[in-house]
Backbone of each chain as ProteinMPNN parsed JSONL, in Angstrom:
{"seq_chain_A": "XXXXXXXXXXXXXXXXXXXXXXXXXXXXXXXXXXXXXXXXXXXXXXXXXXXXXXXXXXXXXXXXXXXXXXXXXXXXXXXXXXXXXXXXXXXXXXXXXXXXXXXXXXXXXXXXXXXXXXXXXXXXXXXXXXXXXXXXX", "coords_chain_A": {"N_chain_A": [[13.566, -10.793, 8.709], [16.888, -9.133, 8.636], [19.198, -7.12, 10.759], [20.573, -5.418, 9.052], [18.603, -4.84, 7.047], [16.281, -4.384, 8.196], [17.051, -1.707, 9.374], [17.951, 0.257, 7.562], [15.121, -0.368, 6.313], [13.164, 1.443, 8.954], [15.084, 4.045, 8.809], [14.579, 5.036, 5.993], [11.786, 4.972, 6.378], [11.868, 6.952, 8.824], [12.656, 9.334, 7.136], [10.568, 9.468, 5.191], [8.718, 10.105, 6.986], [9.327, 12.588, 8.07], [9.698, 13.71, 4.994], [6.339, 13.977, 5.055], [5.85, 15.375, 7.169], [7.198, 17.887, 6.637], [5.885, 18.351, 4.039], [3.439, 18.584, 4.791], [3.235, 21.148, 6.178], [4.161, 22.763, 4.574], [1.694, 22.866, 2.692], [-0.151, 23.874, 4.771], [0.975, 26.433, 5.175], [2.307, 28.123, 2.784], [-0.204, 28.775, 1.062], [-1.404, 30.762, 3.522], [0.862, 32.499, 3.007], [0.037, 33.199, 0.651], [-2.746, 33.737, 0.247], [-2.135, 36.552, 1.422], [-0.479, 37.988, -0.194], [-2.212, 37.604, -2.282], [-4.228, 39.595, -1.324], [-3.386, 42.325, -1.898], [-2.661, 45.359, -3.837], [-0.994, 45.61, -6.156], [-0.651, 44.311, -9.357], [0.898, 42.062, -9.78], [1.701, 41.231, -7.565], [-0.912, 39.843, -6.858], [-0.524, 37.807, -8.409], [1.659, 36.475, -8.025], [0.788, 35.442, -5.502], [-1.135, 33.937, -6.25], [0.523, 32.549, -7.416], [1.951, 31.09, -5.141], [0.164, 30.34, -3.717], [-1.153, 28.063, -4.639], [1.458, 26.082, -5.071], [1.621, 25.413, -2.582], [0.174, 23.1, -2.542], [2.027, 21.312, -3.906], [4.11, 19.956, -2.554], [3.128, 17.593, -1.243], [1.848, 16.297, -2.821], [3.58, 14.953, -4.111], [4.57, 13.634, -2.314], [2.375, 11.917, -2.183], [2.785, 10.756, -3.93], [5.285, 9.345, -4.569], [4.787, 7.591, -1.711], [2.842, 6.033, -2.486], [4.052, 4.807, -4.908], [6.019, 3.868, -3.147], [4.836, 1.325, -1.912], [3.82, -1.844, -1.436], [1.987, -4.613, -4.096], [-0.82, -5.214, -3.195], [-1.025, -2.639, -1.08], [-0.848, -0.56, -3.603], [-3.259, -1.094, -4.561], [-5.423, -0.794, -3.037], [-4.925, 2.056, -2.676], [-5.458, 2.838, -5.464], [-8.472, 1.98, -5.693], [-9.532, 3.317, -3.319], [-8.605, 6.03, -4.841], [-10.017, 5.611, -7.086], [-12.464, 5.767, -6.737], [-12.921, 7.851, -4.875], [-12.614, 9.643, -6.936], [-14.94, 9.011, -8.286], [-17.105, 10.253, -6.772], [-16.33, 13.219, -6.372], [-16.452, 13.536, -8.852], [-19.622, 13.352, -9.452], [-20.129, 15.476, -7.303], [-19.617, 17.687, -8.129], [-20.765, 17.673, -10.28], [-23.827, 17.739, -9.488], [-24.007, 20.138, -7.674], [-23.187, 21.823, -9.846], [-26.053, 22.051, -11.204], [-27.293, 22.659, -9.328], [-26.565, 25.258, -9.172], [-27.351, 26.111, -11.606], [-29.842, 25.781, -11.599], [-30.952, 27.279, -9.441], [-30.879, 27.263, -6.75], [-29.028, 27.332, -4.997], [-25.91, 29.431, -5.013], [-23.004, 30.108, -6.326], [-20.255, 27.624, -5.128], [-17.892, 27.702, -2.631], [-14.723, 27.368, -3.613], [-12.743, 26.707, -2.838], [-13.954, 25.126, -0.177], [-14.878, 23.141, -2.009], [-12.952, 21.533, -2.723], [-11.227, 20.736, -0.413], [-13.464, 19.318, 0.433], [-13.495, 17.105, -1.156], [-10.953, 16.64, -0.979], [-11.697, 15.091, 1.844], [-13.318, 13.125, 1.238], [-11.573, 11.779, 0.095], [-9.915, 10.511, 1.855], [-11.655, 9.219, 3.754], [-12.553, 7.553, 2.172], [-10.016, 5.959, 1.242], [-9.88, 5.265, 4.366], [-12.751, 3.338, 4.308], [-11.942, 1.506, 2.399], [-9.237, 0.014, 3.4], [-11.011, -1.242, 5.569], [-12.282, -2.92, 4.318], [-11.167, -4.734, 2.734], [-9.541, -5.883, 5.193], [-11.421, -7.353, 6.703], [-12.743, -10.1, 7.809], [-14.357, -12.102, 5.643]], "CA_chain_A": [[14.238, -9.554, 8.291], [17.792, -9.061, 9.099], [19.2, -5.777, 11.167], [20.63, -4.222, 8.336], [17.635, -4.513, 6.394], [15.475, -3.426, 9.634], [18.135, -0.257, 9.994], [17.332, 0.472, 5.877], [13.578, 0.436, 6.339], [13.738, 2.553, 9.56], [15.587, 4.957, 8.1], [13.477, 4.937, 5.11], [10.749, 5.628, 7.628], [12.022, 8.227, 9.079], [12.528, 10.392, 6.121], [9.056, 9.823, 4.644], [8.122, 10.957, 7.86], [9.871, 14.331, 7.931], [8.667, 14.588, 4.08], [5.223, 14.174, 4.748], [5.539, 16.64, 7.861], [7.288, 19.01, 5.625], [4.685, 19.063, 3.257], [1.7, 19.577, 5.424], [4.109, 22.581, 6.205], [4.13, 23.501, 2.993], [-0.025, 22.844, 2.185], [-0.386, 24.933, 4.82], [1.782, 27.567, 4.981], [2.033, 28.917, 1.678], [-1.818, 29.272, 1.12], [-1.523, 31.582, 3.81], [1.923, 33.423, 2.587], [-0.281, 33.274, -0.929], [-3.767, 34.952, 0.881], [-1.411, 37.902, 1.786], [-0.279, 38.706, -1.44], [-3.675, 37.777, -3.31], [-5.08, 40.705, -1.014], [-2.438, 43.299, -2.652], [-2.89, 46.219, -4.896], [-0.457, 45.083, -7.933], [-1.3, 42.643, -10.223], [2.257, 40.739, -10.124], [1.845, 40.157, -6.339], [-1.756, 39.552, -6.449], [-0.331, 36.857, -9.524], [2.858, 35.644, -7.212], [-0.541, 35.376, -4.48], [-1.748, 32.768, -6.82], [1.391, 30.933, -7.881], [2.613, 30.739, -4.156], [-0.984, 29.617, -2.579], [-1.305, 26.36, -5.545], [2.063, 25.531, -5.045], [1.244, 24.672, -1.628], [-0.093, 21.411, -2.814], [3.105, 20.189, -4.942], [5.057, 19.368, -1.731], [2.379, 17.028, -0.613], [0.928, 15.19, -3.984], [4.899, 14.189, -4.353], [5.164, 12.601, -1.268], [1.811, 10.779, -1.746], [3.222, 9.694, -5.781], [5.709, 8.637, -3.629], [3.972, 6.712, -0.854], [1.949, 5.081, -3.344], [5.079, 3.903, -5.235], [6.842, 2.696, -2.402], [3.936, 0.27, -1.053], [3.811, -3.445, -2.083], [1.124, -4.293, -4.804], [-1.651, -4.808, -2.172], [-1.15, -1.277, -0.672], [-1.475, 0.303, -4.21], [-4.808, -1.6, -4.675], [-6.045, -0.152, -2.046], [-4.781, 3.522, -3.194], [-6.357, 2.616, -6.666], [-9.632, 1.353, -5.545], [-9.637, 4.603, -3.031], [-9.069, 6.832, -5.603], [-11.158, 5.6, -7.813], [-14.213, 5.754, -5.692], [-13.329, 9.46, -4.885], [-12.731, 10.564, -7.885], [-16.137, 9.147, -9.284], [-18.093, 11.096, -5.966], [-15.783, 14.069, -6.666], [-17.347, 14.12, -10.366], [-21.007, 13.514, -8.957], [-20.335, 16.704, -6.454], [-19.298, 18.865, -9.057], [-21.996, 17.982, -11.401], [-24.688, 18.294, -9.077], [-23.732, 21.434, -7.526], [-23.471, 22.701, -11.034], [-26.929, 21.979, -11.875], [-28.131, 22.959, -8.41], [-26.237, 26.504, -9.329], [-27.859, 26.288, -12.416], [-31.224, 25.6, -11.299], [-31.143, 28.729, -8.924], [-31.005, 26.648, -5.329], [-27.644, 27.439, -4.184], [-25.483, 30.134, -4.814], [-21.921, 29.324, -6.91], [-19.848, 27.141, -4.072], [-16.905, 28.626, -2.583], [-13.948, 26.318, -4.693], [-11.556, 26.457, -1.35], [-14.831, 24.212, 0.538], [-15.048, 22.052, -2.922], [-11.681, 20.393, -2.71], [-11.522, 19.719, 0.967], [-14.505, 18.347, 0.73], [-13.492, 16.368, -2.119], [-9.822, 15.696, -0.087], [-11.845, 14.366, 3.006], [-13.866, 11.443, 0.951], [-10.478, 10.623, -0.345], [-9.155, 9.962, 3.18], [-12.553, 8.417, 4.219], [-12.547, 6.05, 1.114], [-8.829, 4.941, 1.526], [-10.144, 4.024, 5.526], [-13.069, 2.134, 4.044], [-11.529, 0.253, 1.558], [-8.851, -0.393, 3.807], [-11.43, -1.709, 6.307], [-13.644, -3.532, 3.342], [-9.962, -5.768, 2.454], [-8.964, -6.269, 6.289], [-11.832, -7.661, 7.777], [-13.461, -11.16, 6.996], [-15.97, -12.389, 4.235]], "C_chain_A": [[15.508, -9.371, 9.118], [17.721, -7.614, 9.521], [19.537, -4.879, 10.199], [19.517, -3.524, 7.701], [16.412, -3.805, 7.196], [15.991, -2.291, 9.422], [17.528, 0.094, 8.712], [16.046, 0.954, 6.38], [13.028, 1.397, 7.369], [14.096, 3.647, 8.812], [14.627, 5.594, 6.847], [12.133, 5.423, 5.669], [10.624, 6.956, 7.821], [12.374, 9.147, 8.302], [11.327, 10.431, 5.645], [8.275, 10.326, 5.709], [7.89, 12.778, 8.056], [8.928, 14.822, 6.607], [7.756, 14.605, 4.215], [4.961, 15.536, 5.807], [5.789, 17.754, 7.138], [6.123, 19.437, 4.354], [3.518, 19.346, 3.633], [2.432, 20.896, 5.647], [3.392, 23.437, 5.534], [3.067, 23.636, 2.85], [-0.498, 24.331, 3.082], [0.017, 26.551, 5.59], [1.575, 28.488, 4.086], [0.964, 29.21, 1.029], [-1.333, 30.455, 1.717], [-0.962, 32.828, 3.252], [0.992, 33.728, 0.918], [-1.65, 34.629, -0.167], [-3.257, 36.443, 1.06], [-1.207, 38.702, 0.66], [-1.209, 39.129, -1.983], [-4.546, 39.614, -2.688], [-3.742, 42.246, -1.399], [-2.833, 43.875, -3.145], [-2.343, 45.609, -6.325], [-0.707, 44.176, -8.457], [-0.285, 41.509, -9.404], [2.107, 40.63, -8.73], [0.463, 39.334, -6.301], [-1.268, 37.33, -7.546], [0.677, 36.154, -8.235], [1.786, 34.991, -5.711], [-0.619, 34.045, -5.192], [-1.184, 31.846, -7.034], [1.571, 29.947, -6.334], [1.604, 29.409, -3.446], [-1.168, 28.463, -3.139], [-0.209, 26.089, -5.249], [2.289, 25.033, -3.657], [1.148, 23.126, -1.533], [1.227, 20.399, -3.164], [3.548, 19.609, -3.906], [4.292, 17.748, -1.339], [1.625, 15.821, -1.601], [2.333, 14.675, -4.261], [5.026, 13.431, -3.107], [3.979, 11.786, -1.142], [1.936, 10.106, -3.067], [4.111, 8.644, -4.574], [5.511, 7.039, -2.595], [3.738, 5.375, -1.674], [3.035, 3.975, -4.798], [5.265, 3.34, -4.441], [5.881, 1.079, -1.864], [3.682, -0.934, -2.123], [2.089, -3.119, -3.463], [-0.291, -4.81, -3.893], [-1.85, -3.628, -1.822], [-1.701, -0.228, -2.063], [-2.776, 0.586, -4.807], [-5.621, -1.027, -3.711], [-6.316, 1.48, -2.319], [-6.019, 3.633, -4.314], [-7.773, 2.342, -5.984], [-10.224, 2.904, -4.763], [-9.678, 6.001, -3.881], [-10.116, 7.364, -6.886], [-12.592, 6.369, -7.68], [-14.261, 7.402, -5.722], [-12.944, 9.87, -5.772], [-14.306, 10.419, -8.88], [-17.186, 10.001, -8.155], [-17.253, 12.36, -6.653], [-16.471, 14.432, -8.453], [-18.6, 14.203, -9.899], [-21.474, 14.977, -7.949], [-20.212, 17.603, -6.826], [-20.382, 18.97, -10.085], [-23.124, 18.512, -10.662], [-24.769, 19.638, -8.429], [-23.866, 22.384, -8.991], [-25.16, 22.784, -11.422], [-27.997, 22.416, -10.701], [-27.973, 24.525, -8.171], [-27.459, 26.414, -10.612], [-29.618, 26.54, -12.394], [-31.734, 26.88, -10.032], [-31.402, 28.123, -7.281], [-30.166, 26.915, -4.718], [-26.795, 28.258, -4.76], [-23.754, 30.003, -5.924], [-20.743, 29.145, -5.347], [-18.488, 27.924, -4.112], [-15.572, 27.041, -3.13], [-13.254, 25.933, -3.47], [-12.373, 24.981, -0.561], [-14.473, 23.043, -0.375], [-13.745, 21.141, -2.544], [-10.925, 20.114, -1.567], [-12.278, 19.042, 1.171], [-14.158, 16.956, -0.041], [-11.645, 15.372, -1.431], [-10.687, 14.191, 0.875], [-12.55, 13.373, 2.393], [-12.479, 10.907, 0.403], [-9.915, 10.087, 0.92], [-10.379, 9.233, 3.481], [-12.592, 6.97, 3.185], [-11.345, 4.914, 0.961], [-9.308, 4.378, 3.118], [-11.547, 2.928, 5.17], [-12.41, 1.138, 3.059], [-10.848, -0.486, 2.312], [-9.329, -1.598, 5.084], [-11.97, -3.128, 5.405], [-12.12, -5.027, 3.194], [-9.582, -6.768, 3.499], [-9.889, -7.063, 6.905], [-12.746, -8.791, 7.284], [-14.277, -11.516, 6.455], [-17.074, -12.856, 4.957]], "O_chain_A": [[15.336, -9.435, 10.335], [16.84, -6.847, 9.132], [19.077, -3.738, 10.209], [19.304, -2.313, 7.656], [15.76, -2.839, 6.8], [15.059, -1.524, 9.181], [16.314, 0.261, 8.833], [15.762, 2.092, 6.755], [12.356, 2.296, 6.864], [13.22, 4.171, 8.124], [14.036, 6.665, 6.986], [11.566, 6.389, 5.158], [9.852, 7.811, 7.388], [12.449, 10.184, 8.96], [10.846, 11.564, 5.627], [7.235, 10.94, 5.471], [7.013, 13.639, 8.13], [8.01, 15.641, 6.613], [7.381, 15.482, 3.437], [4.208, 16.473, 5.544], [4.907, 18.585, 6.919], [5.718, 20.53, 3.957], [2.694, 20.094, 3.105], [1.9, 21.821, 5.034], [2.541, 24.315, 5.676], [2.885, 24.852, 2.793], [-0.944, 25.383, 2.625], [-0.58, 27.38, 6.276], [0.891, 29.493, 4.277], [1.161, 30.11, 0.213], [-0.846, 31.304, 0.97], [-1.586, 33.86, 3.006], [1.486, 34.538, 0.134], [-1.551, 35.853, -0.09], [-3.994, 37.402, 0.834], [-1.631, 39.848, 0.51], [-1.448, 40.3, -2.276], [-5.156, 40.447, -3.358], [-3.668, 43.092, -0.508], [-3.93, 43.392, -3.426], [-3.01, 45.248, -7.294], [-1.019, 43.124, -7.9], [-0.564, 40.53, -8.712], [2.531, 39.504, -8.472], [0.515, 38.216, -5.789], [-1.649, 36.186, -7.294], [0.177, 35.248, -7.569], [2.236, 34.082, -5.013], [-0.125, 33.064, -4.635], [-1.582, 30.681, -7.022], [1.439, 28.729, -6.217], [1.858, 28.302, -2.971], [-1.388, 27.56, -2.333], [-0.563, 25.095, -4.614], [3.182, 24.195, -3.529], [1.711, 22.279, -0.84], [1.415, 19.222, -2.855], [3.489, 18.393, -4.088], [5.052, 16.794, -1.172], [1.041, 14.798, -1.244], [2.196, 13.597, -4.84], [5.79, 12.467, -3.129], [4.03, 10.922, -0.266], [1.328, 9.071, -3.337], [3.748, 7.633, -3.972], [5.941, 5.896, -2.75], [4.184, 4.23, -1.598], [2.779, 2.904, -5.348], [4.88, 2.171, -4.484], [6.393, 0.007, -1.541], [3.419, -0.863, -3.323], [1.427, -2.101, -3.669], [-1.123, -4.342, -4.669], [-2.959, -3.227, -2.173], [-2.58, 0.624, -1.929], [-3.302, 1.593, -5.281], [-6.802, -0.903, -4.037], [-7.395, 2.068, -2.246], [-7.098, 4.217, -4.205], [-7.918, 3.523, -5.669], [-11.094, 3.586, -5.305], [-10.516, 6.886, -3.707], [-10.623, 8.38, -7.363], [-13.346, 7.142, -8.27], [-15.111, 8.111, -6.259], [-12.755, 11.059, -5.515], [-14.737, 11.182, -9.745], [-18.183, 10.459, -8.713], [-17.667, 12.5, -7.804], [-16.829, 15.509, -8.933], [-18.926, 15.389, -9.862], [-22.604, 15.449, -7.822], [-20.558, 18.596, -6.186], [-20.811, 19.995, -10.615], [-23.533, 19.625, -10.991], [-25.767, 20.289, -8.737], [-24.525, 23.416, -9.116], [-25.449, 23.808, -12.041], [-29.205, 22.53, -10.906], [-28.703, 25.16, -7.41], [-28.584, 26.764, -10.255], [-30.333, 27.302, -13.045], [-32.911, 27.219, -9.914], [-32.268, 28.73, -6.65], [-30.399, 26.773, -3.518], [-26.647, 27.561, -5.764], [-24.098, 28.873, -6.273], [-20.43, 30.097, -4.633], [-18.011, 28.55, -5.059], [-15.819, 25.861, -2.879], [-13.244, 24.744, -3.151], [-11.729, 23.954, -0.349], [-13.9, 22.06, 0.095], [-13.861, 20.016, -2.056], [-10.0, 19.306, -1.642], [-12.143, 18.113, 1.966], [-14.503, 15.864, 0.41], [-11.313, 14.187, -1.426], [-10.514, 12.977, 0.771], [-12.474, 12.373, 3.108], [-12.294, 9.696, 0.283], [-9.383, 8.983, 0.805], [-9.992, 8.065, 3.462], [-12.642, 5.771, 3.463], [-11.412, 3.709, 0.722], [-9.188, 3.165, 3.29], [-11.506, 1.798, 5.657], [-12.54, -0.077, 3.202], [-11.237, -1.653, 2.373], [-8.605, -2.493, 5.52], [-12.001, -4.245, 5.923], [-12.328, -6.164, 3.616], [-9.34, -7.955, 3.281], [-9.376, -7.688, 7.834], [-13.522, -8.511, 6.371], [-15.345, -11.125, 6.926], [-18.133, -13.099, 4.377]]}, "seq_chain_B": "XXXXXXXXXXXXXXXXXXXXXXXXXXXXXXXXXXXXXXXXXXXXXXXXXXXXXXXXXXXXXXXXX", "coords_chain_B": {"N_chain_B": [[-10.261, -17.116, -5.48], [-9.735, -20.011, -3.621], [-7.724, -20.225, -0.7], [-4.669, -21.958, 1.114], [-2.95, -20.595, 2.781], [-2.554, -19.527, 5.543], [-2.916, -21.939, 6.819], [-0.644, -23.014, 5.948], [1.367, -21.153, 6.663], [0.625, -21.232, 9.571], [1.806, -23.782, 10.351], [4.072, -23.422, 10.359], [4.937, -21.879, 12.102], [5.226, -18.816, 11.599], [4.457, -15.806, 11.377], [2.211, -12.996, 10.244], [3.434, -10.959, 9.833], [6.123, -11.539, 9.213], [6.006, -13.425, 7.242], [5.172, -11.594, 5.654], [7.642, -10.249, 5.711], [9.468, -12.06, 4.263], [8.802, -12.545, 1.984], [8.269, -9.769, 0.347], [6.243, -8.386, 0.96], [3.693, -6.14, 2.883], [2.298, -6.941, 5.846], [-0.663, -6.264, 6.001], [-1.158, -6.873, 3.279], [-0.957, -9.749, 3.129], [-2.725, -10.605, 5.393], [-4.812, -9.492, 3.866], [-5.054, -11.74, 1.33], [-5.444, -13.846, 2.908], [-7.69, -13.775, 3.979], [-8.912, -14.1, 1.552], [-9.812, -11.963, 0.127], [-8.142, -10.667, -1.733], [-6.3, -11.101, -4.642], [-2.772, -12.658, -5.366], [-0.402, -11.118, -7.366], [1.402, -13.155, -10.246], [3.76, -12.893, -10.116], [4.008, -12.624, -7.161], [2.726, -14.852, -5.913], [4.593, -16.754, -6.864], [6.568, -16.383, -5.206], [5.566, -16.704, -2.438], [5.134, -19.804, -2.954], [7.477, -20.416, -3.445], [8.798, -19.578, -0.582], [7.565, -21.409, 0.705], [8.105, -23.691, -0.066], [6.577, -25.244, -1.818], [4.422, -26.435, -5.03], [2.791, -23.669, -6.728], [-0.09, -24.324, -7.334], [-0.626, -25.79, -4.655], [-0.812, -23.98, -3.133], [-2.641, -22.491, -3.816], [-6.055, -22.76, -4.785], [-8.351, -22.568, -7.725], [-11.911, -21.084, -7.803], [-14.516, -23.451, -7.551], [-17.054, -22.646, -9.154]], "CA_chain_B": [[-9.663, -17.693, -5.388], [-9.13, -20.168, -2.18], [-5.95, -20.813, -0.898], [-4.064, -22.592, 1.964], [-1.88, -19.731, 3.013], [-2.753, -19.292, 6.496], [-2.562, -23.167, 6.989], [1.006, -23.176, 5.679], [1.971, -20.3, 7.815], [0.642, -21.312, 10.893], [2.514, -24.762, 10.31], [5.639, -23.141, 10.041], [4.418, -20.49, 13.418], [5.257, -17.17, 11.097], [3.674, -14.953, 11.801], [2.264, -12.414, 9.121], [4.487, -9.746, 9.262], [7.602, -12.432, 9.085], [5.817, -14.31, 5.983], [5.355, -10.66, 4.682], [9.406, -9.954, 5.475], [9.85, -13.026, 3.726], [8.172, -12.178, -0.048], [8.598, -8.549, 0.591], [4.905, -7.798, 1.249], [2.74, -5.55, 4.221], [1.252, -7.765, 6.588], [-1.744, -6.002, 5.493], [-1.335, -7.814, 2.174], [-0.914, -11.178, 3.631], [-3.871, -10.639, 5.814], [-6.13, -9.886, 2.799], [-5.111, -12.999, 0.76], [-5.424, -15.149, 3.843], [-8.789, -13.689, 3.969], [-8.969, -14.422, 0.378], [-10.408, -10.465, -0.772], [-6.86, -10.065, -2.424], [-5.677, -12.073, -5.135], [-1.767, -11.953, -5.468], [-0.092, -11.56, -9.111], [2.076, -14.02, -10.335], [5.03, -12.648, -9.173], [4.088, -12.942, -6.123], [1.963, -16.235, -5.745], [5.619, -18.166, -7.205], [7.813, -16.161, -4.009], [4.781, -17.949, -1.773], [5.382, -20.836, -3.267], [9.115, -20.716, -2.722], [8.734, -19.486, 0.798], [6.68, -22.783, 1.658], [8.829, -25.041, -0.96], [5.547, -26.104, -2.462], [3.967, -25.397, -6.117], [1.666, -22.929, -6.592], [-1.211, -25.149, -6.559], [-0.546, -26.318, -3.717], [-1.662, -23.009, -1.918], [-4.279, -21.44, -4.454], [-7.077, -23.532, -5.892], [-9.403, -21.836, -7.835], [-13.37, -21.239, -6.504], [-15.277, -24.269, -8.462], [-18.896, -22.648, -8.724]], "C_chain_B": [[-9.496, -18.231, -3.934], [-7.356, -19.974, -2.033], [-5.893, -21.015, 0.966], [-3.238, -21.754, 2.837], [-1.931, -19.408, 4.394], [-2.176, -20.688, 6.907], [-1.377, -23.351, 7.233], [2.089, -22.537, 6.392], [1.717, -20.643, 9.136], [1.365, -22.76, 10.899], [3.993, -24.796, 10.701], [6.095, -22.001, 11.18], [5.498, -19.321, 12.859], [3.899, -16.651, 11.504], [3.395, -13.864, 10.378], [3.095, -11.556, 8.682], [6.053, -10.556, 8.878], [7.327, -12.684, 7.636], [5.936, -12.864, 5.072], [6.522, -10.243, 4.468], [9.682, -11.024, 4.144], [9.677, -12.965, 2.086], [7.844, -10.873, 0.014], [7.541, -7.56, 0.072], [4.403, -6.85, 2.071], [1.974, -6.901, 4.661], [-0.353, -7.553, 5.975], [-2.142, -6.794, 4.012], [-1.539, -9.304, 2.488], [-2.391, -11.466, 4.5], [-5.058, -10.847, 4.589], [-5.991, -10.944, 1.815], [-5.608, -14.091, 1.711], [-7.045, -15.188, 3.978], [-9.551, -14.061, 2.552], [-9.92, -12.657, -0.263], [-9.324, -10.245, -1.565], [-6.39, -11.203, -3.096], [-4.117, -11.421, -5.612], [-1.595, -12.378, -7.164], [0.747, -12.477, -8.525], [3.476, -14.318, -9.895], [5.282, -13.357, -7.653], [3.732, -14.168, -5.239], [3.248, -16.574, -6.035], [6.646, -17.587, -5.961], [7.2, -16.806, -3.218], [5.357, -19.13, -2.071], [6.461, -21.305, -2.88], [9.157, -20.343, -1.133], [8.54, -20.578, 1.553], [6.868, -23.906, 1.027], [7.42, -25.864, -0.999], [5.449, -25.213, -4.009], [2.769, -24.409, -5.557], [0.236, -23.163, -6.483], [-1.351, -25.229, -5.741], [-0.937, -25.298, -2.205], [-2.587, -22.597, -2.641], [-5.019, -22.724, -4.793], [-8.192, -22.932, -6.498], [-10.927, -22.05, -7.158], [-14.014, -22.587, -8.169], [-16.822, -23.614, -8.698], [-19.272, -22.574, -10.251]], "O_chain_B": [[-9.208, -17.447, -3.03], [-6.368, -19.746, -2.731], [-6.634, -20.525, 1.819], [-2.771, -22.378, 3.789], [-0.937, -18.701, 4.559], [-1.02, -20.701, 7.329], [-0.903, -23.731, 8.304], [3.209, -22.956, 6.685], [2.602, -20.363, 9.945], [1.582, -22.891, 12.103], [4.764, -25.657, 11.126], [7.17, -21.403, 11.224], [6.454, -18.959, 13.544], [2.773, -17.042, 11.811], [4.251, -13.868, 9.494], [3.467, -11.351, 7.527], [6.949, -9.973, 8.268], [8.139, -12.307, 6.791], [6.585, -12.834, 4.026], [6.814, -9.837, 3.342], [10.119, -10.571, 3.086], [10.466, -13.358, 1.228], [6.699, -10.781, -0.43], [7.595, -6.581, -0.672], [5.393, -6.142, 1.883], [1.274, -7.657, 3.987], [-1.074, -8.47, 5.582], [-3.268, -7.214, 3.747], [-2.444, -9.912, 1.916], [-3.071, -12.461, 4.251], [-5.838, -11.775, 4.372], [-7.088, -11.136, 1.29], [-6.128, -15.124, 1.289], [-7.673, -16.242, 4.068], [-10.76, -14.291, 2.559], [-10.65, -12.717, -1.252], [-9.61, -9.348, -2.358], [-6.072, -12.215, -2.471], [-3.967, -10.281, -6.051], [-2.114, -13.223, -7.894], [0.985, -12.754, -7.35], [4.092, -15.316, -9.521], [6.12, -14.119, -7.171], [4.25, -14.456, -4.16], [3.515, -17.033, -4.924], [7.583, -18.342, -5.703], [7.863, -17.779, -2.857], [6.224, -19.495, -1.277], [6.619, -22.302, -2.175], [9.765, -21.199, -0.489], [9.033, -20.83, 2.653], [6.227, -24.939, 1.222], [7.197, -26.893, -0.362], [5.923, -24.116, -4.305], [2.124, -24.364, -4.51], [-0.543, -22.5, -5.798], [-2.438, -24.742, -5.43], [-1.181, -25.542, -1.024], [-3.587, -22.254, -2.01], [-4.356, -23.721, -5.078], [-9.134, -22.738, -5.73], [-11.184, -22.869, -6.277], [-13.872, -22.443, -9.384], [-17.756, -24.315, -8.311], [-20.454, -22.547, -10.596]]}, "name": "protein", "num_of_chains": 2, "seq": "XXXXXXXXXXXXXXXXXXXXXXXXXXXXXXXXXXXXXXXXXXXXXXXXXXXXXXXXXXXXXXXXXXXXXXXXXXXXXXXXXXXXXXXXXXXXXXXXXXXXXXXXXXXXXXXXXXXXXXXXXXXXXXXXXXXXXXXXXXXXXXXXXXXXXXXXXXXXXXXXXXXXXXXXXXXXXXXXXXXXXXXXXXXXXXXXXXXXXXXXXX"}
């Protein structure tokens, strides 16, 4: 790799850096600035509550479209294979919970828990896969 | 799929992250072919190839079983 092309990816670096800091910012920031509103009297803030606290996320699912573009086709195999996985537990945690609401065992889950929970196997499933690829047969 | 790709690289003392500069991979990719869990597309198996001025045979062979 020559220096320019070093200096390029650097650079390159260091902006996907900033954006990804900026969007944890953003994830969680505007939740909060959203919680504030949601607890309001008027509709239209309790509504501007709701747009503000989801749009939290956008900053943050663009910089991992992103990511997941920029990375060779190895890296997105990895993404793919990761998301896969958690999106088929992420259906299995939603069904059974439903049927464990349904069945009168548990309570209806609080939605905020559901999709951290459902974040953190996606970060656990991108480090196994990543482990399952890296480490010898 | 086997393949030679480690062989060819350590012949030539790259190193992975060089061979990955070189066909404009992640080391991490180069690792998991070398390990053979990652098969590359075609694209990328013929920049190998040119990297190590051989055919493409000449680093993959399929598994005989």
């Amino acid at each position: 790799m020559d220096i320019q092309s070093a200096n390029k990816q650097f650079r390159r670096n260091v902006r996907g850096f900033y954006a990804w800091l900026g969007s944890l910012v953003a994830a969680m920031v505007l939740p909060l600035v959203g919680v504030r509103l949601i607890d309001a009297d008027s509709a239209s803030a309790r509504a501007a509550g709701v747009v503000i606290a989801s749009l939290g996320w956008v900053p943050m699912t663009l910089v991992i479209i992103a990511i997941v573009r920029a990375g060779d086709e190895f890296q997105r195999r990895l993404h793919l294979v990761a998301l896969g996985f958690s999106f088929g537990v992420a259906m299995l945690m939603i069904s059974t919970l439903g049927w464990l609401v349904r069945a009168g065992f548990v309570d209806y889950p609080n939605l905020n828990l559901l999709w951290a929970a459902i974040a953190a196997v996606w970060v656990v499933s991108l480090f196994l896969v990543k482990r399952y690829y890296e480490r010898n047969p | 799929m086997k393949n030679r790709l480690r062989e060819l690289r350590s012949a030539r003392n790259w190193s992975q992250i060089e061979l990955g500069a070189r066909v404009g991979v992640s080391r991490q990719a180069i690792i998991a072919i070398e390990t053979g869990r990652f098969d590359p597309s075609l694209p990328l198996a013929f920049k190998l190839a040119k990297v190590f001025n051989v055919s493409i045979e000449d680093i993959f062979q399929a598994d005989d079983k």
